[in-house]
C-alpha positions as CSV (number, residue, x, y, z in Angstrom):
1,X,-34.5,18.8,36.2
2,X,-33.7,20.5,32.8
3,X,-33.2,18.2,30.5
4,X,-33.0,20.5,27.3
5,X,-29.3,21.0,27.4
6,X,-28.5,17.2,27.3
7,X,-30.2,16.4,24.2
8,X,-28.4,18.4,22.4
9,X,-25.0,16.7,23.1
10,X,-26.5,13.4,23.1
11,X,-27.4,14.7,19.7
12,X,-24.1,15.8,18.5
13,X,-22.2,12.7,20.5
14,X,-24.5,10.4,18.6
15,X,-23.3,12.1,15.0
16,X,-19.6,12.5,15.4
17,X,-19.6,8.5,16.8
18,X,-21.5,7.7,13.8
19,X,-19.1,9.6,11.4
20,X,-15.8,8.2,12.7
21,X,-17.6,5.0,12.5
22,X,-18.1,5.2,9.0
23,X,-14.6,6.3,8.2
24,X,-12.9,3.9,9.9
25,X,-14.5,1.0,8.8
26,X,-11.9,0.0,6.3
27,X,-9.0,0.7,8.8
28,X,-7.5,-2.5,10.8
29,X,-7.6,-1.7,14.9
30,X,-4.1,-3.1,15.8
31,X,-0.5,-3.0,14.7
32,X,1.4,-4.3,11.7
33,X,2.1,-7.7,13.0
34,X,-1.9,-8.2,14.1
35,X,-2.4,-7.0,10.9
36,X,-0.3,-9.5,8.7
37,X,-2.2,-12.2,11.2
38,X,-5.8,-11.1,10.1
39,X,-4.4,-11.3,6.4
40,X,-3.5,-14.7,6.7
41,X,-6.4,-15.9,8.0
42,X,-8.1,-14.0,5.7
43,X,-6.4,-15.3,2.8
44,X,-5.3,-11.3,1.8
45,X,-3.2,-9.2,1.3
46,X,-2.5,-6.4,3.8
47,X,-2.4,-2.4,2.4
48,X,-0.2,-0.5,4.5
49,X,-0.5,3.1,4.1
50,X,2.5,5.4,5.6
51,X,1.3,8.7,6.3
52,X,4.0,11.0,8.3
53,X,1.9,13.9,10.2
54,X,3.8,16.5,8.3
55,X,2.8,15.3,5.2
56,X,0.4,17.5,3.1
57,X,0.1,15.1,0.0
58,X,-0.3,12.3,2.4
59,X,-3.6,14.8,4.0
60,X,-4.5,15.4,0.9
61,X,-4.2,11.4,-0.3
62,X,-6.5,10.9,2.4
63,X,-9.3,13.5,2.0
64,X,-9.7,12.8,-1.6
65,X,-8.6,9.5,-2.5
66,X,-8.7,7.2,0.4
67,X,-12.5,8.6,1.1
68,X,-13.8,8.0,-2.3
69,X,-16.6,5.6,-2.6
70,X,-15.2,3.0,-5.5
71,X,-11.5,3.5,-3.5
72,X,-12.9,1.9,-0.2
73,X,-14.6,-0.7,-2.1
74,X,-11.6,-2.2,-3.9
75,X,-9.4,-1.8,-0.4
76,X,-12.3,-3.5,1.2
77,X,-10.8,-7.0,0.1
78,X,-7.3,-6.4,2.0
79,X,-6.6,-5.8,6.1
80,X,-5.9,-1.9,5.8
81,X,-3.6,-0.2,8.3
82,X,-2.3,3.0,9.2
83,X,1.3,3.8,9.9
84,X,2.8,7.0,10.8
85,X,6.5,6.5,9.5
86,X,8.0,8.8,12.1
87,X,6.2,6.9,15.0
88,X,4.8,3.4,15.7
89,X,5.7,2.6,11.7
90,X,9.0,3.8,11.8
91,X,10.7,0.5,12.4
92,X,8.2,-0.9,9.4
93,X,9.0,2.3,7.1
94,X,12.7,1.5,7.8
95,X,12.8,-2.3,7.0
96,X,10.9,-1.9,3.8
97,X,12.9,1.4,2.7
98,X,9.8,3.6,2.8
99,X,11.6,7.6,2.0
100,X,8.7,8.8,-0.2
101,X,5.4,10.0,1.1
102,X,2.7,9.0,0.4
103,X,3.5,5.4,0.2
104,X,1.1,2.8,0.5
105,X,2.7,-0.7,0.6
106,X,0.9,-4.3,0.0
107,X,2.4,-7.4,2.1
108,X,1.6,-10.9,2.0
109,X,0.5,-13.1,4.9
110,X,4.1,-13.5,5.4
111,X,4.6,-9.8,5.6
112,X,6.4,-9.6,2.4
113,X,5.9,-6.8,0.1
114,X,4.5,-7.7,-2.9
115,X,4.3,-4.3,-4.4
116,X,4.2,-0.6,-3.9
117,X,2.5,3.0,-4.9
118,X,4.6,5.6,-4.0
119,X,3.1,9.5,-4.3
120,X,0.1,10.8,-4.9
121,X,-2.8,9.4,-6.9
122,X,-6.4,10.7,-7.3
123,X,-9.3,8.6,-7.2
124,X,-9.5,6.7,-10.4
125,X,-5.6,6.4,-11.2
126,X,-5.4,4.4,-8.0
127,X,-8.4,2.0,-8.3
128,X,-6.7,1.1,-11.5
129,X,-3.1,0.3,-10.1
130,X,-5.4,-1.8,-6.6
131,X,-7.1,-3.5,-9.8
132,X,-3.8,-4.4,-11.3
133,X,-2.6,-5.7,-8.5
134,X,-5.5,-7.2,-6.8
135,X,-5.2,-9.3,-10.3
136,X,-1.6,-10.3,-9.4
137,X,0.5,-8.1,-11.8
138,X,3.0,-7.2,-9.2
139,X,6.7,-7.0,-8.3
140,X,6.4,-10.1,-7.2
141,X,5.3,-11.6,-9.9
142,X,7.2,-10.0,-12.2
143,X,10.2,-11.1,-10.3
144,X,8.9,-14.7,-10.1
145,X,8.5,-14.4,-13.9
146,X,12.1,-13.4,-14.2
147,X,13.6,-16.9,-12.9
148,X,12.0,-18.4,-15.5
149,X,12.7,-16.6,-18.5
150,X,15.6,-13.7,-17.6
151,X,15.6,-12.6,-21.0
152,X,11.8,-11.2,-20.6
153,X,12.5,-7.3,-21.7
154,X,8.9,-6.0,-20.5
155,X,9.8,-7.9,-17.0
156,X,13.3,-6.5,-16.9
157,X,12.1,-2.9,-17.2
158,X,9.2,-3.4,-14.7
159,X,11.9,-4.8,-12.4
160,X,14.5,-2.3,-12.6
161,X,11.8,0.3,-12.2
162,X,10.4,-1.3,-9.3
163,X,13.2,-2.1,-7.7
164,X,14.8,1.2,-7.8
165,X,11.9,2.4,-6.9
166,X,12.0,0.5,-3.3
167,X,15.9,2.0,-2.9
168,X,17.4,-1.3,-4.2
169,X,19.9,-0.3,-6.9
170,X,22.1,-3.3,-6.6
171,X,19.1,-5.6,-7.1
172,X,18.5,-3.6,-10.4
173,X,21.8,-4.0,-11.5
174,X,21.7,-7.3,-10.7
175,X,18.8,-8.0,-12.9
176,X,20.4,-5.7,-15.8
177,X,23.3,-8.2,-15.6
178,X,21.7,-11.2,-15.6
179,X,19.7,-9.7,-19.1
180,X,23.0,-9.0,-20.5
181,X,24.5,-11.8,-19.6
182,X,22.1,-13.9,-21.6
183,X,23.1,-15.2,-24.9
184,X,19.8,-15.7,-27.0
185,X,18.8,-11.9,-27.7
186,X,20.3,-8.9,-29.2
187,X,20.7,-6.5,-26.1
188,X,17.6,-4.2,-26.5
């Protein structure tokens, strides 16, 4: 029995199962709803990254962002999924208005969004905006911040940005009113 030609493939089987285990380490095995599930009992946040196949900035988001060393590290603390948002995510990209690629989306154990990065980042510009809001300086929160204190021009602005941003105009008016309306500052 000739057993030359086997090692080789053993070989080569043995490499390419330990390289797709080491890049998809950081990616959930299940669909949106398992992954909000393994977020709550996680106490996380869950990073949702739509990716459309036809995307070249979403190819390129992935070879040299989502593959860098200090990237995986700070998405390491959230339940990270996949989402093509013309197939299994296109009911997910719908509900949460997702029309930009890529876009990479973080939800709350209840599967509410609690902020967005829309387009392309490299390496370090995106470990800064996970930092910011791994540390809770989100929509969210900036939203939260609003019903206490409409008047907040910083929050305003971050608001309106964000919620146009998420195809929301009427919100953002909404919030531009509710400044306006106020009578205790000067209408920056």
């Amino acid at each position: 029995m000739n057993r030359r030609p086997v090692l080789p493939v053993i070989l080569l089987t043995v490499a390419l199962c330990g390289c797709g285990v080491a890049g998809d380490e950081l990616w959930f095995d299940g669909d949106l709803d398992g992954a909000i599930r393994a977020a709550a009992e996680q106490d996380t946040l869950v990073f949702v990254e739509f990716n459309p196949e036809w995307c070249s900035w979403c190819r390129r988001f992935e070879t040299e962002t989502l593959t860098d060393v200090a990237v995986r590290e700070e998405l390491a603390e959230f339940v990270a999924i996949q989402l093509d948002a013309e197939g299994e995510g296109a009911e997910a990209a719908q509900r949460l208005t997702i029309d930009n690629y890529p876009t990479v989306v973080f939800l709350d154990s209840s599967g509410e969004e609690v902020e967005r990065i829309v387009g392309y980042l490299p390496p370090e510009k995106f470990v800064k905006e996970v930092r910011r809001i791994r540390k809770g300086d989100t929509l969210l929160a900036c939203l939260e911040e609003l019903e206490g204190d409409p008047s907040n021009t910083d929050a305003i602005k971050r608001a309106v940005e964000g919620l146009l941003e998420r195809g929301d105009p009427e919100g953002a008016i909404a919030r531009i009113k509710a400044y306006h309306s106020e009578d205790r500052h000067d209408h920056e």
